[in-house]
DOMARGU-10739 format. One line per 5 residues: number of its first residue (from 1); for each residue x, z, y of C-alpha. Coordinates in nm, 3 decimals, padded with zeros to 5 digits, always signed. Layout:
BEGIN
NUM) X,Z,Y  ...
***
This chain:
BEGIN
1) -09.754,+07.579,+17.217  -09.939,+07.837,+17.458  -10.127,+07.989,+17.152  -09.769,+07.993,+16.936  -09.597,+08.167,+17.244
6) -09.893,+08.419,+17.339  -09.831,+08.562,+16.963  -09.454,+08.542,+16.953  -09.428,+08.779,+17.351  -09.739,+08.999,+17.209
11) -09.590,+09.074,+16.827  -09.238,+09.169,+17.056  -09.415,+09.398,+17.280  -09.627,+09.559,+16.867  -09.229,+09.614,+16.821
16) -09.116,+09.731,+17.129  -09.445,+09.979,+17.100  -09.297,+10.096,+16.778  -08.971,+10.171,+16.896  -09.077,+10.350,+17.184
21) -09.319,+10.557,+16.991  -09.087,+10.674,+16.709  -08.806,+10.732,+16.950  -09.088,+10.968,+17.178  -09.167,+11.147,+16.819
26) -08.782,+11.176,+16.790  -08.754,+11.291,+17.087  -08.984,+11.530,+17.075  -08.878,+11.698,+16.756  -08.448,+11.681,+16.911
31) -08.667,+11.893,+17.236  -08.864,+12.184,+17.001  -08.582,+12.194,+16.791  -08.334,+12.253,+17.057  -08.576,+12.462,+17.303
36) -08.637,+12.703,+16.999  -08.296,+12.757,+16.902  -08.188,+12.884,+17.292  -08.476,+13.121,+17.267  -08.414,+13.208,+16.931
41) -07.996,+13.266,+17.016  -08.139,+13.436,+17.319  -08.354,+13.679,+17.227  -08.189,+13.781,+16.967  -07.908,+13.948,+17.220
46) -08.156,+14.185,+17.374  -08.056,+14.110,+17.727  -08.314,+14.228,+17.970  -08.299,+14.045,+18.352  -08.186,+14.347,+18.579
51) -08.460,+14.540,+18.816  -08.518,+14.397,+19.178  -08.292,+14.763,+19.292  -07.999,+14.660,+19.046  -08.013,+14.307,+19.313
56) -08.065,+14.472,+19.619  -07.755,+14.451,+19.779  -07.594,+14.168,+19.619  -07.549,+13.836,+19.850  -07.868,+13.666,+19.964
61) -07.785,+13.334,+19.719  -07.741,+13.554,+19.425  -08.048,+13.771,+19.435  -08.231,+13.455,+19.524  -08.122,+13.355,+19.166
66) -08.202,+13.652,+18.971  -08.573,+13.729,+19.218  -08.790,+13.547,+18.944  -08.688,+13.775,+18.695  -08.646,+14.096,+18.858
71) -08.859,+14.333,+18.729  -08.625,+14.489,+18.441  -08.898,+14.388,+18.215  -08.835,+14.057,+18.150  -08.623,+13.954,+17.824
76) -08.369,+13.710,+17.864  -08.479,+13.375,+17.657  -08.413,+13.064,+17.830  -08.203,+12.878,+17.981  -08.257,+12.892,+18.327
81) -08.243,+13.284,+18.275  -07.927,+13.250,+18.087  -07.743,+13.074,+18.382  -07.865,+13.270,+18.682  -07.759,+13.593,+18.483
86) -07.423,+13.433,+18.411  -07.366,+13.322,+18.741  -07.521,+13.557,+18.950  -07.462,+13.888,+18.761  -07.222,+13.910,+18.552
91) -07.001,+13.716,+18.780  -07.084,+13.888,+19.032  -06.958,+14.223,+18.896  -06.659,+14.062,+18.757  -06.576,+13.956,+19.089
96) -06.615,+14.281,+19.209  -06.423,+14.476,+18.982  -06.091,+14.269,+18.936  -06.113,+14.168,+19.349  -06.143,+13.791,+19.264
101) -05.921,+13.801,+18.956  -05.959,+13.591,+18.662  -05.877,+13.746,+18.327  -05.591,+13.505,+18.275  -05.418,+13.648,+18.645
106) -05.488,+14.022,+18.541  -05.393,+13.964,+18.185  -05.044,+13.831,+18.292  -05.018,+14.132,+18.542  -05.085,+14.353,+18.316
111) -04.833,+14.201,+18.052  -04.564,+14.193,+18.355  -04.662,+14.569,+18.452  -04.620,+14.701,+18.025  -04.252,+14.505,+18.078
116) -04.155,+14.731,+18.345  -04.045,+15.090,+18.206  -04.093,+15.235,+18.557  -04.391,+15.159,+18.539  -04.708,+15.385,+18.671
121) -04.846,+15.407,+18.273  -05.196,+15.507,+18.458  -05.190,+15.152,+18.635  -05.072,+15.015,+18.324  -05.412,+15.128,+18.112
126) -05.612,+15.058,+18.405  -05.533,+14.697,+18.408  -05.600,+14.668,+18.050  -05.898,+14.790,+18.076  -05.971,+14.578,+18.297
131) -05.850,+14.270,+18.141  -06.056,+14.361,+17.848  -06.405,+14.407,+18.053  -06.324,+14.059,+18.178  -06.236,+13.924,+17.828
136) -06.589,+14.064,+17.709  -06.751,+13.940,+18.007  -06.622,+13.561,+17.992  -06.732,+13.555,+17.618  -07.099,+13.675,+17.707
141) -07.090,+13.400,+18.004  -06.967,+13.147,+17.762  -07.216,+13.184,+17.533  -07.508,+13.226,+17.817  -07.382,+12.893,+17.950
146) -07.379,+12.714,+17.650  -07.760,+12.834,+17.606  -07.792,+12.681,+17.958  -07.643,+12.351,+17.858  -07.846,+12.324,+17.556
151) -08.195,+12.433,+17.753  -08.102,+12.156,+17.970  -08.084,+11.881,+17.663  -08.371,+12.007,+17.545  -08.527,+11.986,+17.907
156) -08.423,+11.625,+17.947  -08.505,+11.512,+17.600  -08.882,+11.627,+17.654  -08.885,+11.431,+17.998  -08.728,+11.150,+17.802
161) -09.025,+11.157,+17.479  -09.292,+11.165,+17.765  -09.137,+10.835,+17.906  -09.098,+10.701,+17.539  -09.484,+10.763,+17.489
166) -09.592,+10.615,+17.813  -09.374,+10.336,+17.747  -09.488,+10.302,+17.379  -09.848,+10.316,+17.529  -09.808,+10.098,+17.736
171) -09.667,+09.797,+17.559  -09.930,+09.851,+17.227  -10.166,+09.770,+17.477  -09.982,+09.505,+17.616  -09.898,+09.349,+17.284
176) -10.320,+09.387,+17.196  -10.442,+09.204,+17.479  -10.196,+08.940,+17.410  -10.314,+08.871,+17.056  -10.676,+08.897,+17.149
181) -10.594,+08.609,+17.436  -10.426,+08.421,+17.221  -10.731,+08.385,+16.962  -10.903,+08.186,+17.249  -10.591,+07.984,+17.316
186) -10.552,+07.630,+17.219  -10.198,+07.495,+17.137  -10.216,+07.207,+17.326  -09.997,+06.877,+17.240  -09.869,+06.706,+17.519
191) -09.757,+06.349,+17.426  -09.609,+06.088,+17.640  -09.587,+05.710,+17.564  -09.207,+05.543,+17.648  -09.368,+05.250,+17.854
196) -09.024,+05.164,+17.977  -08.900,+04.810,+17.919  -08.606,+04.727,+17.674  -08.390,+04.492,+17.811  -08.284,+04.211,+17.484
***
């Protein structure tokens, strides 16, 4: 019974090995693929991480994001990069030139303002303007976010193949020792004689 149990626990780990091992490779492949497409996307925009002057006066939490980077050298190709510019630049001059504004709150100013025939035409175009710097500038953070989420799946996917492989590793070398203990096992029969007496 020990023998027949050793090789039934050590032929579950071979499996669980398996798993674990084809799911790492998975993984693995789901991380490159993933990682290579956000640089890929990235690069191909050009972006280059603003100089350590272009940061100088910004607020200590934002030009603690962008530091890293700031050389004006550096191309913008991961993740990481992607959401510190995104959050910490653009944003930042977004901010700035609406006065807190989102583009849906100037848009609908400016479409009240164009309603009003009194209106100052000069205020009218500036707003538009406006709107359309932040229209541009919330597609360019939607798309550097996205590049963010994606760097981050790829990110956790690696961590996750590296646990697959240990795990894998692990339990092939479980499931060998097992089946190499249970050649020198004996199944051993226990057997046990009813002595008790029948009553007629």
């Amino acid at each position: 019974m020990r023998k027949t149990l050793d090789k039934l626990i050590s032929w579950t780990g071979l499996l669980l090995a398996a798993v674990l091992l084809v799911a790492g490779g998975l993984l693995t492949w789901a991380a490159n693929f993933t990682n290579q497409n956000v640089h890929d996307q990235l690069a191909s925009q050009r972006i280059t991480m603003p100089a350590a002057a272009a940061i100088a006066e910004m607020a200590p939490a934002d030009k603690a994001a962008l530091q890293p980077w700031a050389d004006g050298k550096t191309q913008l190709t991961t993740g990481d990069q992607a959401k510190a510019y995104a959050d910490h630049y653009i944003l930042v001059h977004m901010n700035a030139s609406s006065g807190g504004k989102t583009y849906s709150e100037v848009s609908a100013e400016a479409g009240k303002l164009a309603k009003d025939p009194g209106a100052d035409q000069a205020k009218v175009a500036e707003l538009n303007g406006l709107k359309q710097s932040l229209f541009m500038g919330n597609a360019l953070r939607g798309m550097l976010l996205n590049a963010y989420a994606f760097g981050t799946i790829g990110t956790i996917a690696t961590i996750a193949s590296i646990a697959a492989y240990v795990g894998g590793v692990v339990f092939l070398l479980l499931g060998l020792l097992g089946l190499r203990h249970a050649k020198t096992a004996r199944d051993v029969v226990v057997t046990r004689e009813d002595r008790t007496p029948v009553n007629a």
